[in-house]
C-alpha positions in Angstrom: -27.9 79.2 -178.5 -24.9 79.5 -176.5 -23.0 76.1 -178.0 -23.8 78.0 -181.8 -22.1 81.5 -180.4 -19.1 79.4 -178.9 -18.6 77.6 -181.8 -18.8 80.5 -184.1 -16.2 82.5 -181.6 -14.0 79.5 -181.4 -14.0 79.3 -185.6 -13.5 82.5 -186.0 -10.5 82.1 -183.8 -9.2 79.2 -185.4 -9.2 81.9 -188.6 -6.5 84.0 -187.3 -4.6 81.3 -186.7 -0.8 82.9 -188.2 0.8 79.6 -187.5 -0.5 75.7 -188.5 1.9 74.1 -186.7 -0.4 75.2 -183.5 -3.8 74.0 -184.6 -3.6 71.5 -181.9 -4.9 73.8 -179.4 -7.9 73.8 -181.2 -8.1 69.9 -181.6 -10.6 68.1 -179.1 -8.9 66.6 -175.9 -8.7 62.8 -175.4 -5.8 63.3 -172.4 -8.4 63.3 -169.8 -6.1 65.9 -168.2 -6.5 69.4 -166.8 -4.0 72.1 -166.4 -4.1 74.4 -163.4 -2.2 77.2 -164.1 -0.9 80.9 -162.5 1.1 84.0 -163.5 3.1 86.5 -161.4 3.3 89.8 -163.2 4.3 93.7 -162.7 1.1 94.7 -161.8 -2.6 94.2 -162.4 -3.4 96.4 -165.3 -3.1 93.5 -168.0 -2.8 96.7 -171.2 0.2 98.0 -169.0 1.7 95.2 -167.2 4.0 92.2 -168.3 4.5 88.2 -167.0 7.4 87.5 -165.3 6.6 83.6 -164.6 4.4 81.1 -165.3 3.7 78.2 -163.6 1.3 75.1 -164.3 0.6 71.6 -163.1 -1.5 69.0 -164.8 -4.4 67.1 -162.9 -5.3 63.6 -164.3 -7.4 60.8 -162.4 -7.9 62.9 -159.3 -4.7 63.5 -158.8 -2.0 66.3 -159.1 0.6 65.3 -161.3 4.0 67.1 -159.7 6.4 65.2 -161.6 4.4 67.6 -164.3 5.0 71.2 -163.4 5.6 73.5 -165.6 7.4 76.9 -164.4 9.4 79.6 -167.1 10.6 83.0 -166.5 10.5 85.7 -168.9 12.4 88.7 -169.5 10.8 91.8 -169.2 11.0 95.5 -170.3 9.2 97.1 -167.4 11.0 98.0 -163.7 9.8 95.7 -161.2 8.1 97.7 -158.7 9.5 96.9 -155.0 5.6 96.7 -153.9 5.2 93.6 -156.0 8.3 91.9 -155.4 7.1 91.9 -152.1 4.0 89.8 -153.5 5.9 87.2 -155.8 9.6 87.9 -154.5 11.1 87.8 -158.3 13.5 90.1 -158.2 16.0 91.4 -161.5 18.1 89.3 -160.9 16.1 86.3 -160.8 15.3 87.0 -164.0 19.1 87.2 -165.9 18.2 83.6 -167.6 14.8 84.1 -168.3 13.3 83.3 -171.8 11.7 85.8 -173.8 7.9 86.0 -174.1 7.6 84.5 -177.7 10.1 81.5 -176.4 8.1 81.1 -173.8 4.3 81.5 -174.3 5.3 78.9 -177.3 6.8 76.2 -174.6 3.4 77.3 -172.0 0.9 75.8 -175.5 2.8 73.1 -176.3 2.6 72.1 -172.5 -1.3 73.1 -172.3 -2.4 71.6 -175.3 -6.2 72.2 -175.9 -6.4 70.8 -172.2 -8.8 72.6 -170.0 -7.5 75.3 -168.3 -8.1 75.6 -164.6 -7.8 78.9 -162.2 -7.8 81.0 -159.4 -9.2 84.7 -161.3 -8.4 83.0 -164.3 -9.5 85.7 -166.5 -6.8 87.9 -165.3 -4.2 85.5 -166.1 -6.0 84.4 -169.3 -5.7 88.0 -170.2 -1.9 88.0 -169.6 -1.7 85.3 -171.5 -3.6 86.3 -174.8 -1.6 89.8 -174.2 1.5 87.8 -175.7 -0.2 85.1 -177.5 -2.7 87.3 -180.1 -0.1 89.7 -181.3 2.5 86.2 -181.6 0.1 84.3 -183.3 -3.1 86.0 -184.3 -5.3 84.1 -181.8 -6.4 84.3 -178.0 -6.5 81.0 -176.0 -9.3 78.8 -177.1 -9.2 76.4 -174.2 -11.9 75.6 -171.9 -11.7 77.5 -168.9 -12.7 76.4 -165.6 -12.8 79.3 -162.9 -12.7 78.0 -158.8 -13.8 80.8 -157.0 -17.0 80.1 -159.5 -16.9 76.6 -158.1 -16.4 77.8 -154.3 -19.0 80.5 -154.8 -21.8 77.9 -156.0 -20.8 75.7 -153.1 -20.6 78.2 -150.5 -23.9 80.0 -151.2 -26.2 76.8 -150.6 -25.2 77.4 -147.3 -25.5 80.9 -146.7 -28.2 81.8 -149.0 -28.1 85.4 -150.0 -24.8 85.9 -147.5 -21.5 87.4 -148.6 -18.9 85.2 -149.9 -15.3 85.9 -148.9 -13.6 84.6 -152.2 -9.8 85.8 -151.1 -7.8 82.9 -151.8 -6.5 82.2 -148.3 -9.9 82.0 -146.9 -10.6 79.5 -149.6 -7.7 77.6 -149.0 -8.6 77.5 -145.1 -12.5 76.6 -146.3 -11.9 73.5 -147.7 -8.9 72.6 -145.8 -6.0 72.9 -147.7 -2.5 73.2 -146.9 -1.2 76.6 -147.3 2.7 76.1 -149.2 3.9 79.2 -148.1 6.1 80.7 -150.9 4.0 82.9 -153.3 5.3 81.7 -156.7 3.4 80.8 -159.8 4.4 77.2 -159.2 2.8 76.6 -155.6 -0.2 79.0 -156.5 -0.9 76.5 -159.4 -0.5 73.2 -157.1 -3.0 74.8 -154.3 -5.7 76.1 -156.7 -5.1 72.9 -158.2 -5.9 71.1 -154.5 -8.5 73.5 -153.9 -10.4 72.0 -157.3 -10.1 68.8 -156.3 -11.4 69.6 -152.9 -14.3 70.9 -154.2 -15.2 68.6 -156.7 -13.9 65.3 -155.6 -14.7 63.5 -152.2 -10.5 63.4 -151.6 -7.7 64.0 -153.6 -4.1 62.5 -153.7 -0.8 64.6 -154.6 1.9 62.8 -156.8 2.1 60.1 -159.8 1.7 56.4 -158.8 2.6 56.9 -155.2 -0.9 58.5 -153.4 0.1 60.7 -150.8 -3.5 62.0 -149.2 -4.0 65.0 -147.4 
């Protein structure tokens, strides 16, 4: 029942389509790749608030690909609030060469494909996303989506049955032992959720293309 509703919402979808020449993200994936992926914005309110980056990083064969990353900047009509540049330290004038949102949601598909997409709150940043993408092109993101605090949470509660989960991504990132980058960009948020995955779902995990670097 639930493959017949998905496949009905994901035709429907496909409908709206305003543009052919980005039916690919509708195609059926034979990369074997997955793309982790993170926004900074104004705010939280995705009806109110705008993107300011996006960053991404594709994961292919157990490994992080960093040779890969994908990171744009994108001009924006709303004051930056000084509360949230202290979150993801863009500041105005970080922003004096950044692309505008049509510019750059188009270069963010063409870099996704119709890979999965994987995240940290990924239906927040999905949100962002399709905030751009359905007025641009008639359609929301039709990509598989793969949420990690799911993944943590399902892992987590095995061993404390009926306990509360702390699902803040620092304790996650201390849970399964992963190296904390420092700098709170889109970039580095996208390469540690993208560790964190493979942490959870592989038995070890390698950072890099054909040299393995192991944490």
């Amino acid at each position: 029942m639930f493959s017949f509703f998905a496949n009905y919402k994901r035709k429907r979808n496909l409908a709206k389509l305003k543009d052919e020449s980005f039916k690919f993200l509708f195609e059926e994936d034979s990369s074997g790749e997955f793309v982790v992926f993170d926004t900074e914005t104004t705010g939280l309110n995705p009806k109110e608030d705008e993107i300011l980056s996006i960053g991404a990083v594709k994961i292919k064969d157990n490994k992080i690909l960093t040779s890969q990353t994908f990171e744009i900047y994108i001009k924006n009509s709303k004051e930056i609030s000084a509360k949230s540049i202290q979150i993801h330290g863009i500041r105005p004038c970080d922003l004096q060469s950044a692309k505008n949102s049509d510019e750059a949601i188009k270069e963010f598909l063409h870099f996704i494909g119709s890979r999965p997409l994987i995240g940290y709150y990924l239906e927040f940043d999905t949100a962002m996303i399709n905030k751009y993408l359905k007025p641009l092109l008639g359609i929301t993101l039709p990509n598989k989506m793969i949420e990690v605090s799911e993944i943590y949470f399902e892992n987590r509660i095995t061993l404390i049955p009926q306990g509360n989960i702390d699902l803040r991504f620092d304790t996650i990132l201390k849970n399964c032992d992963v190296p904390n980058m420092g700098a709170h960009n889109a970039v580095n948020d996208a390469i540690m959720t993208a560790m964190i995955y493979l942490k959870l779902t592989k038995e070890s995990f390698n950072v890099g293309n054909s040299s393995k670097t192991s944490f």
